[in-house]
C-alpha positions in Angstrom: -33.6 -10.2 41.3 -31.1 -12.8 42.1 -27.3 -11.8 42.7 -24.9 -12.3 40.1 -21.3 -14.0 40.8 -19.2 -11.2 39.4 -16.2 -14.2 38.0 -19.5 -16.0 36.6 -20.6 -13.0 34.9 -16.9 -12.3 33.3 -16.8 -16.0 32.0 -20.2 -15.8 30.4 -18.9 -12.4 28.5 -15.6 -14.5 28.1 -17.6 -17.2 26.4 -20.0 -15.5 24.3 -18.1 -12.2 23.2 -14.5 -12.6 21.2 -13.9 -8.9 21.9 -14.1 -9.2 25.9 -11.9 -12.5 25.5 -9.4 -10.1 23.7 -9.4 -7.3 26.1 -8.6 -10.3 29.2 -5.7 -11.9 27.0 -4.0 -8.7 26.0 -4.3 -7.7 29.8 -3.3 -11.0 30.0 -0.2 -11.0 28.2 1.4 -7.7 29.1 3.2 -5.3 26.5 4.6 -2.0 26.8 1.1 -0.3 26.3 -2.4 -0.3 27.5 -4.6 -2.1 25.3 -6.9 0.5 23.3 -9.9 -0.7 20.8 -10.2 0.7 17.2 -12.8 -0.2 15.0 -10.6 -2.4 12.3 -9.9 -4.7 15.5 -14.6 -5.5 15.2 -13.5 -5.5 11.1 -11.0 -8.3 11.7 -13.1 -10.1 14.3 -15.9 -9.7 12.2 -13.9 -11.9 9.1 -12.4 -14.4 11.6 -16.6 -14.9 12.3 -17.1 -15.7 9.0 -14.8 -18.3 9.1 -15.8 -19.9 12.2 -19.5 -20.4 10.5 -17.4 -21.3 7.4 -19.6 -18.6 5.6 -15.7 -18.0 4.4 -13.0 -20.3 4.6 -10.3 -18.9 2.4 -9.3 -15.3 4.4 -6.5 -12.8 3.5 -5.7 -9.9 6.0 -3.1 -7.8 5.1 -2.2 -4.7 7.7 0.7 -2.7 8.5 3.2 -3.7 10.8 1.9 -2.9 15.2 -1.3 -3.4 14.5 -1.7 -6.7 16.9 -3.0 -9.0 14.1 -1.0 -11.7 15.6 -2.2 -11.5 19.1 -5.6 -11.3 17.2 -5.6 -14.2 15.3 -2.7 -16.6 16.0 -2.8 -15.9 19.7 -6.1 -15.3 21.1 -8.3 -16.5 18.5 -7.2 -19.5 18.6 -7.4 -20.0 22.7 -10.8 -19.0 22.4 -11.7 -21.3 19.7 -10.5 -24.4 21.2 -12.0 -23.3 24.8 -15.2 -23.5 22.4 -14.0 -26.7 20.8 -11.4 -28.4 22.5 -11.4 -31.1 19.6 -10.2 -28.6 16.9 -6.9 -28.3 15.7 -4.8 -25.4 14.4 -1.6 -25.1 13.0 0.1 -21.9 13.1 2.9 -20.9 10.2 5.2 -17.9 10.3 8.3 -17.4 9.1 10.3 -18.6 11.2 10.0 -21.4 14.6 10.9 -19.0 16.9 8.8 -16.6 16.1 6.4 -19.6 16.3 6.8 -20.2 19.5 6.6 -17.4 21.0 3.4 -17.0 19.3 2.3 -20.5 21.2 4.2 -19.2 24.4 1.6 -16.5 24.1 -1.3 -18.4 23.7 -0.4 -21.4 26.3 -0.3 -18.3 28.8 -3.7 -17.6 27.8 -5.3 -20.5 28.3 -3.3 -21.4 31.9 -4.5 -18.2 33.1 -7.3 -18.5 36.1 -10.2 -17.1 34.2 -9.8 -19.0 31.3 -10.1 -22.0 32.9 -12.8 -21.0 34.8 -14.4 -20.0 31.4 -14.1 -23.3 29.8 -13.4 -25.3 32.2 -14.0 -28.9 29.6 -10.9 -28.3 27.9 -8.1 -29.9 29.5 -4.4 -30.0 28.2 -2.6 -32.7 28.0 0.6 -31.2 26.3 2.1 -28.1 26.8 5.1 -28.2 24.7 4.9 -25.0 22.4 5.7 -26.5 19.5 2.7 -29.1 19.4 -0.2 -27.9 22.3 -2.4 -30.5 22.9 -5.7 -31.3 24.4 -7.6 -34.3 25.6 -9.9 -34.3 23.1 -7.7 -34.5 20.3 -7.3 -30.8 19.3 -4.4 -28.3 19.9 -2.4 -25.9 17.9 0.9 -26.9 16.0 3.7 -24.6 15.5 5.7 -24.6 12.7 7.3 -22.3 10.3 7.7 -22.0 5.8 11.3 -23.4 6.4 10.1 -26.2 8.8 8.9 -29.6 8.2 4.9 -30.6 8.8 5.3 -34.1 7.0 2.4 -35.8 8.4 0.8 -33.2 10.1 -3.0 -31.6 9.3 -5.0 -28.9 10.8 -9.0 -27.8 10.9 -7.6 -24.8 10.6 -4.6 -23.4 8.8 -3.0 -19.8 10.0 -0.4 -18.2 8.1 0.9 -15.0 9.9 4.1 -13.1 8.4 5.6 -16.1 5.8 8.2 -14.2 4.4 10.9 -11.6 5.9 11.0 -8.3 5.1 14.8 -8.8 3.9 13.8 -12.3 1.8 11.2 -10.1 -0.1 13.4 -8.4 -2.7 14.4 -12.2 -3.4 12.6 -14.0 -6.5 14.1 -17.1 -5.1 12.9 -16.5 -1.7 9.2 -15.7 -2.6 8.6 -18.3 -5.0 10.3 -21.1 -2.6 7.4 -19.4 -0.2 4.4 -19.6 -2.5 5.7 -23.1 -3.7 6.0 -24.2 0.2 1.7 -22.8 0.5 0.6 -24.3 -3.0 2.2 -27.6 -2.8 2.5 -28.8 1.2 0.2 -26.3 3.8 -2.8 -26.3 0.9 -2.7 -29.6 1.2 -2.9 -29.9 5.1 -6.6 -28.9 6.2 -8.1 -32.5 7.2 -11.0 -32.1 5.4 -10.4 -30.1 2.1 -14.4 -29.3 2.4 -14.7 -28.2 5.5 -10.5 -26.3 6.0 -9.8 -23.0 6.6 -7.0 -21.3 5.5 -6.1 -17.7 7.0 -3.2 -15.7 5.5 -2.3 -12.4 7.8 0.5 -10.0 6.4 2.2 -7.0 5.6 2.6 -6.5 2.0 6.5 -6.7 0.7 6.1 -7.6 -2.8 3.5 -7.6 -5.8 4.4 -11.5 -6.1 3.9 -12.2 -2.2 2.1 -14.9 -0.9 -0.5 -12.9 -0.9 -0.2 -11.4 -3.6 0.1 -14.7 -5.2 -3.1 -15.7 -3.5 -5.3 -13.0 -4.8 -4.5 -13.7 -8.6 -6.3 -17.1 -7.8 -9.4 -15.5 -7.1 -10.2 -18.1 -4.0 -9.4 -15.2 -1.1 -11.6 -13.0 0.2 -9.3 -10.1 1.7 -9.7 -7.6 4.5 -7.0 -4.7 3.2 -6.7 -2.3 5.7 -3.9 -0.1 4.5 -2.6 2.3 6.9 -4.1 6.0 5.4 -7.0 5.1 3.5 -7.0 5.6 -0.4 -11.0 6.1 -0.7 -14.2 6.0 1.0 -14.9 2.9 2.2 -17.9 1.3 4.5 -16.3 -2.1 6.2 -18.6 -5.0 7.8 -18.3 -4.7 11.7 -19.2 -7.0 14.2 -22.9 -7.5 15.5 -24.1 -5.8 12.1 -22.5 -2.7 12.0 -20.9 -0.8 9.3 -17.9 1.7 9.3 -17.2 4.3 7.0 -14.1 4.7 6.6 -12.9 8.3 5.0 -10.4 8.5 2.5 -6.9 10.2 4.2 -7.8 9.0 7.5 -5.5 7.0 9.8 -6.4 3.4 10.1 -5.5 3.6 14.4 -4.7 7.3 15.1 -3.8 6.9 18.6 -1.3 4.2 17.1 0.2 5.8 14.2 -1.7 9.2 13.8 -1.8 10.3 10.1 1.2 13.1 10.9 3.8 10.1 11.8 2.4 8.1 8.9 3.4 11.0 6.1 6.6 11.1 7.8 7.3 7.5 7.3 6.0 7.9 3.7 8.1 10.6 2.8 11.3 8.7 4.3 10.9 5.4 2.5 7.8 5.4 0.3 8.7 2.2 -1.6 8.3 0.5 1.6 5.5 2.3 2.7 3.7 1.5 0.0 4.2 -2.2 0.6 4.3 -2.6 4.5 1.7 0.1 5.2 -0.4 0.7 2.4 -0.8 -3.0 1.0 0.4 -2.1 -2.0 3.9 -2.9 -2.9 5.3 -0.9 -6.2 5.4 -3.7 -9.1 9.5 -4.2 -9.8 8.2 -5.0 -13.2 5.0 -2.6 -14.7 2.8 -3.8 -17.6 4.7 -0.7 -19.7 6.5 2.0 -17.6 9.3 -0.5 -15.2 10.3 1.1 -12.0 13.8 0.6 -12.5 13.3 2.8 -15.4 12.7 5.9 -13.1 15.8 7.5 -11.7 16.0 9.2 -8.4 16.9 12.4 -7.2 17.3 14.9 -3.9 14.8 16.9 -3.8 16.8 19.9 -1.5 19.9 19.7 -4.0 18.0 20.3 -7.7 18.7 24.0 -9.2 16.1 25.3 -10.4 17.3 28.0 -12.1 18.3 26.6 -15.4 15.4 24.9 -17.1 11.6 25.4 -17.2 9.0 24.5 -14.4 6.2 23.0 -16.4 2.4 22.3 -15.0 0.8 19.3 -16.4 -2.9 18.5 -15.6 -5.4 15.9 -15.9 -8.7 17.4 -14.4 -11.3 15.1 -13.8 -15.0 14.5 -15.8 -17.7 17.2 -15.9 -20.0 14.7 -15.2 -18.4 13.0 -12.7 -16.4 15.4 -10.2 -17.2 13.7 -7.3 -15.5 10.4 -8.2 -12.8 11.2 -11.1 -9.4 12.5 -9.5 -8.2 16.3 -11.0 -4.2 15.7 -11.1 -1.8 18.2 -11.2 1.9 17.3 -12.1 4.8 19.5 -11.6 8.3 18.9 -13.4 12.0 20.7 -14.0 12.8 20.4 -17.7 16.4 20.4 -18.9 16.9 19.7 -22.2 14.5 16.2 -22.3 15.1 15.0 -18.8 12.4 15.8 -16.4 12.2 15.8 -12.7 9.4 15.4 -10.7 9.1 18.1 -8.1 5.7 18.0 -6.6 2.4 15.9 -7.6 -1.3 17.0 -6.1 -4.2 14.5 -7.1 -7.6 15.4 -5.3 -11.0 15.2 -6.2 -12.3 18.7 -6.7 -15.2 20.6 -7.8 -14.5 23.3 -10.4 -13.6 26.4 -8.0 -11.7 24.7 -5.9 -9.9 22.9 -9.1 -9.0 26.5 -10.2 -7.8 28.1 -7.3 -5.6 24.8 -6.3 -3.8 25.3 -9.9 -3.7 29.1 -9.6 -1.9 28.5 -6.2 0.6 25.9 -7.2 1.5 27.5 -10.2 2.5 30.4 -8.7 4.2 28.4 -5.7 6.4 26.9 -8.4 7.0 29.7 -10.2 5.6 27.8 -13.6 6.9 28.7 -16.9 4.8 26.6 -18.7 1.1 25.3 -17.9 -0.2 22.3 -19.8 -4.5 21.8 -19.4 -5.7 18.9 -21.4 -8.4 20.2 -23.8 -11.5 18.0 -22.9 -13.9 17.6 -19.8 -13.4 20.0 -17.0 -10.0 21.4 -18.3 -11.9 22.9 -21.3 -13.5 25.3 -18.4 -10.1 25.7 -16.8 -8.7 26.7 -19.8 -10.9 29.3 -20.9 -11.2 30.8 -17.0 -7.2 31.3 -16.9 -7.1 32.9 -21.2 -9.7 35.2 -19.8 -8.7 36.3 -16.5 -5.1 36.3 -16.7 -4.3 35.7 -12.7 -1.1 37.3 -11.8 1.9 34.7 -11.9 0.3 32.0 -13.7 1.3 31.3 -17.3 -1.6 31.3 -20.2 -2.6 28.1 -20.2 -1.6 25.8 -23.3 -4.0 23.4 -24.4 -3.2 19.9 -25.8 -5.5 17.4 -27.6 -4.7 14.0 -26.4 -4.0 11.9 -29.3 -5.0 8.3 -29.3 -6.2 5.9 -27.1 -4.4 5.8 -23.1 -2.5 3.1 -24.1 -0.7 4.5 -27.1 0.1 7.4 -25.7 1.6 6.2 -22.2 3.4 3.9 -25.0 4.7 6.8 -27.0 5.9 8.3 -23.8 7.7 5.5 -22.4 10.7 5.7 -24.4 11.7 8.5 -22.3 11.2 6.9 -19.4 13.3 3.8 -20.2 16.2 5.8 -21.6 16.7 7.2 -18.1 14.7 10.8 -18.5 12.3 10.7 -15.9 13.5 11.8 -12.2 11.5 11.4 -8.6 12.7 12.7 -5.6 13.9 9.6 -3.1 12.0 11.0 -0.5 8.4 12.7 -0.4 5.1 11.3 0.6 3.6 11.2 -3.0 6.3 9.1 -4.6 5.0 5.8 -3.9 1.3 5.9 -4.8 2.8 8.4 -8.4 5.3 5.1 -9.3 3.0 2.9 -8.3 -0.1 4.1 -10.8 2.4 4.8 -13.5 3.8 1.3 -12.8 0.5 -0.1 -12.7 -1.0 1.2 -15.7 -3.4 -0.1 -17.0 -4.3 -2.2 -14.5 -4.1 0.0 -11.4 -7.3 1.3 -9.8 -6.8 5.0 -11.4 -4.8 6.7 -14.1 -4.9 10.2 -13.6 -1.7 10.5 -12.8 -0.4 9.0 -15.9 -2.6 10.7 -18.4 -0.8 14.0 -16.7 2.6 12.6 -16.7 2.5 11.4 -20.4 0.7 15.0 -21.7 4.0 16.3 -20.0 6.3 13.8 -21.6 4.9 14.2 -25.4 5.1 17.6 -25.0 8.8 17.8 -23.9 9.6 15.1 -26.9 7.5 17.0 -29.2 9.1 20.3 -28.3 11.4 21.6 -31.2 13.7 23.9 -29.1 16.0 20.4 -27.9 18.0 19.1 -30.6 20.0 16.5 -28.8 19.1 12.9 -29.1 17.1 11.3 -26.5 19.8 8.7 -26.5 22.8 11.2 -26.0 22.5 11.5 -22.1 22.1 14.2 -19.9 25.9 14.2 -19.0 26.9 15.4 -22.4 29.2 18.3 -22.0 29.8 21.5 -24.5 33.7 20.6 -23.6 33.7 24.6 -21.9 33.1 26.0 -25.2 30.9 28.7 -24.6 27.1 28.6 -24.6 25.5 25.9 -26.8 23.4 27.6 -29.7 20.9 24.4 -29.1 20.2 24.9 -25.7 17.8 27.9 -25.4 14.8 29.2 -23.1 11.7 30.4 -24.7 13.2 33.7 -24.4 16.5 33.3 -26.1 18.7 32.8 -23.1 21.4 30.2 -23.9 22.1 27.4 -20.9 25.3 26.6 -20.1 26.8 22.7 -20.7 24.5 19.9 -19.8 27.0 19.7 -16.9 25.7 22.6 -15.5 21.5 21.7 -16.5 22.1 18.1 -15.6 24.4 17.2 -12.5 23.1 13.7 -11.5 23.7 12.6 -15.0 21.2 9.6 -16.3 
């Protein structure tokens, strides 16, 4: 067997394999850590395939933040691509031309290095300025930025990484001048419209994002790889493999392992749920707004005035592998509610019984509310007849209406400043986001339990104040107010003391 030339060997993996070339660039390039492989780098490698057999020529990837997508696709991707075919052209788009050029800094460096060359040693360059990298046969990669100008310019191929800054996303202004910029001048720049790829990789900042914008044109095929995943998934690999991804699991554990990721939930989950999960908090819902939804520290609510009430939506008989069970937990005083905690699982029925036995008595729930259909017809009957220490008899409600109607019926609450979240805990952003959402989000468990709470607190006959009155609205130190009982005849003191934060 004849010897093999060790460098020969490394350029022939070089060559042929986009996930050795990445390993020699990042080693290439430096950084502050060690480069380690993860599976969603095959997932991303596997898309960028696609569109290098044009099998896909219209890719959205959206990721959270340290996840090297840049040095992925703008960066090394691209040296490999033209080492392959020294006559295509790229131009690379980010938000701004510094950022830009440092991505072209990157990839220059790349293909200067000594075992690139040696790798494809065809493609010569015969410009290295950063913002417009040439090579002798007519290819190269363009740098430019959303606030630059590309009059005059086209591309093969079109990559848009990071259009927008984080602080231009709360700006209508800003993100319609972006998607504006994409629709009217870069869609418009691939040489050949049959034959152009466009790739858009991101963070999620805003429902109306590029990429957002992109996805309601139904032309994108996305990768979403949000950073704890939100169900099962299986995810196309490279060289025909599959993953299966698990629902709650860390997308790059040695990264961001799932215990930092609830941290940063729980700190900011409005941005979480953009920059990390993909799935930015509409500003505006289809009913329920988010603006509607007051905010509240979790740490400073008193919980002894008012009643803890348990709301729950359990899932289908039939289906209790794939419906959610949802349990949510609220302080009432007078009609405003606050949110204290929110479970949503899928469960079979034992475990759905024990889980509300245990945070009912965690909470120290006055009042436990079972819709009466499906699983919580079981549920219901279990708790009458065994009585479990410390958990109230369950009261049963027959929805009324359609979804619709009754999320309707319960949104007048909402919008006249009733309804409370804590501005910090790590369910907060997927529990606004679904009751944003609804009905277009993915699930509505969480809604169905949140509007059985809400018509039963408007419904309840023991408040006599207006909805519209406020929660700030004082007795004037009168003495207790007659109105404002318990179930057990205990008067409350003012709304001053029930209500604090005010509305």
């Amino acid at each position: 067997m004849p010897n093999v030339d060790a460098d020969d060997a490394i350029s022939a993996l070089v060559r042929l394999d986009f996930g050795f070339f990445l390993r020699m660039a990042f080693h290439t390039l430096g950084g502050d850590s060690a480069y380690v492989h993860n599976w969603h780098i095959d997932a991303i490698i596997h898309q960028l395939d696609r569109v290098r057999t044009r099998e896909n020529r219209h890719l959205i990837v959206t990721i959270p933040p340290r996840h090297l997508k840049s040095r992925i696709i703008s960066i090394a991707w691209v040296a490999w691509r033209l080492g392959h075919d020294p006559g295509h052209s790229f131009m690379c788009v980010t938000y701004g031309q510094n950022l830009s050029e440092d991505h072209a800094r990157d990839c220059l460096k790349i293909m200067q290095s000594r075992w690139y060359q040696r790798a494809f040693p065809s493609l010569v360059l015969s410009s290295r300025a950063v913002a417009h990298i040439r090579t002798s046969a007519g290819g190269g990669r363009i740098a430019t930025s959303t606030e630059g100008s590309i009059t005059g310019f086209g591309a093969d191929t079109i990559i848009v990484d990071d259009p927008l800054k984080a602080q231009d996303a709360l700006s209508a202004v800003a993100r319609d001048a972006n998607n504006r910029m994409f629709d009217d001048t870069l869609a418009q720049r691939p040489n050949n419209q049959m034959t152009g790829s466009v790739i858009v990789v991101m963070q999620r900042l805003h429902e109306n994002d590029l990429a957002g914008h992109l996805k309601k044109q139904g032309t994108f095929h996305e990768l979403c790889l949000p950073a704890i995943a939100t169900r099962d998934e299986t995810i196309p690999l490279t060289r025909g493999r599959m993953y299966q991804r698990r629902e709650g699991c860390a997308l790059h554990p040695e990264r961001q392992s799932l215990e930092w990721l609830e941290a940063k939930k729980a700190t900011n989950p409005y941005v979480f749920a953009g920059q990390f999960q993909q799935n930015p908090i509409p500003e505006i819902g289809n009913i329920i707004e988010t603006a509607w939804i007051g905010k509240f520290d979790l740490p400073d609510l008193d919980l002894t005035h008012g009643q803890i009430v348990m709301s729950l939506d359990t899932a289908s008989k039939d289906n209790p592998f794939n419906d959610y069970s949802a349990v949510v937990v609220a302080l009432v005083l007078g009609k405003s509610v606050y949110i204290i905690d929110v479970f949503r699982k899928r469960l079979k029925f034992p475990e759905l019984e024990a889980k509300t036995i245990e945070l009912a008595r965690l909470h120290g729930t006055h009042v436990l509310l079972i819709e009466d259909a499906a699983s919580g017809q079981q549920l219901i009957q279990r708790l009458r007849a065994e009585e479990p220490k410390g958990v109230p008899s369950p009261i049963a409600r027959q929805p009324k209406g359609d979804k619709t109607s009754r999320v309707m019926a319960a949104s007048a609450l909402i919008q006249s400043g009733r309804l409370f979240v804590p501005g910090a805990a790590h369910w907060v952003a997927d529990y606004v986001g679904e009751l944003c959402g609804f009905p277009s989000a993915s699930y509505d468990d969480q809604v169905d339990a949140t509007t059985q709470l809400l018509l039963w607190v408007q419904e309840k006959d023991m408040w006599h104040t207006p909805i519209n009155a406020g929660p700030e609205l004082m007795n004037e130190g009168n003495g207790p107010d007659p109105f404002l009982e318990d179930e057990d005849g205990a008067a409350w003191n003012s709304y001053s003391e029930i209500d604090p934060w005010g509305a």
